[in-house]
C-alpha positions in Angstrom: 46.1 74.0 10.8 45.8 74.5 14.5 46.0 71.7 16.7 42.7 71.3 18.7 43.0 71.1 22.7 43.5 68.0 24.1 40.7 67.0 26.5 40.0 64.2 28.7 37.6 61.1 27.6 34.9 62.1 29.7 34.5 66.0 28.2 31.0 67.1 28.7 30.0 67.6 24.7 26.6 70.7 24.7 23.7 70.7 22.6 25.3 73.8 20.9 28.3 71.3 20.1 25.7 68.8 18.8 24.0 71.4 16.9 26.9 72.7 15.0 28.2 68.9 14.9 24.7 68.6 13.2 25.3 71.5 10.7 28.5 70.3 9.5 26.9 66.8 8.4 24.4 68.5 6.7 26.8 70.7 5.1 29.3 68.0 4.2 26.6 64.8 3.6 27.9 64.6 -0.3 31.9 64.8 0.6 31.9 62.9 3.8 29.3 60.3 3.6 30.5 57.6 6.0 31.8 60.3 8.4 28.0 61.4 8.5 26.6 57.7 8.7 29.0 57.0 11.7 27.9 59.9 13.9 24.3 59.3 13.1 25.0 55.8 14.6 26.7 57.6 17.5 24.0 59.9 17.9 21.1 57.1 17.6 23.8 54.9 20.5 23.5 58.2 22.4 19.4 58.8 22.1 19.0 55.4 22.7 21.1 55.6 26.2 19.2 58.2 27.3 15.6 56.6 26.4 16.6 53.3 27.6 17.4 53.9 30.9 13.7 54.5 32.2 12.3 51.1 30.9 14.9 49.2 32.1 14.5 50.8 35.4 11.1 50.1 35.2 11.5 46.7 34.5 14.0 45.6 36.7 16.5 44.8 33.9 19.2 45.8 35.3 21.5 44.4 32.9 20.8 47.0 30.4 22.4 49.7 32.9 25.7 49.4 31.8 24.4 49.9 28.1 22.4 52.4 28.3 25.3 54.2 30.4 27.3 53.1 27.2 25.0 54.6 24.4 24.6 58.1 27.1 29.0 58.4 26.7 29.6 57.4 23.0 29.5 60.7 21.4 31.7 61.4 24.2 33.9 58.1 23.9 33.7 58.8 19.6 35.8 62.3 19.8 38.1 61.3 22.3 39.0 58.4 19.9 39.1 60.9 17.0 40.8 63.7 18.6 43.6 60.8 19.3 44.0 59.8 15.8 43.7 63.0 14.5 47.0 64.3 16.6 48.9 60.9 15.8 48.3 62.2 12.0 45.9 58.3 11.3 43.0 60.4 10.7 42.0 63.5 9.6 39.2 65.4 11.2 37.6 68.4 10.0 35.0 68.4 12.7 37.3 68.9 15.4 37.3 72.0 15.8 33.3 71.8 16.7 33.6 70.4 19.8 36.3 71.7 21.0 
């Protein structure tokens, strides 16, 4: 198995890298169900970022900032934590390859 290349935290992650992220959970729903429910809670953090940011600019709450700044890097955040555990052999990651 080939080692997938190392990249930093902040890695820009496409729509094409989504949609093939997206294929694989579809694909793989019945042998890796909690691997699908987690990145559909990344990907609801990440929507919900991105939609968030406009009402709470709008209403002056700028205490949501830093969450919706959160939710806009967790798919981001959620491979760079996987790609980690994947090389120190804790996890095994069969999406990997996806993204990179």
């Amino acid at each position: 198995m080939s080692s997938p290349s190392r990249h930093h935290p902040w890695h820009r992650i496409t729509l094409a890298q989504l949609q093939r992220l997206k294929d694989w959970r579809v694909a793989q729903r019945k042998a890796h169900p909690v691997e699908c429910q987690v990145w559909e809670a990344v990907l609801t953090c990440w929507i919900m970022g991105w939609i968030g940011w406009l009402p709470a600019y709008a209403f002056e709450a700028s205490w949501a900032y830093p969450l919706c700044v959160l939710g806009m890097l967790t798919p981001r955040c959620y491979v760079h934590w996987r790609e980690r555990a994947h090389e120190a052999a804790r996890l095994r990651c069969d999406w990997l390859n996806l993204v990179s």
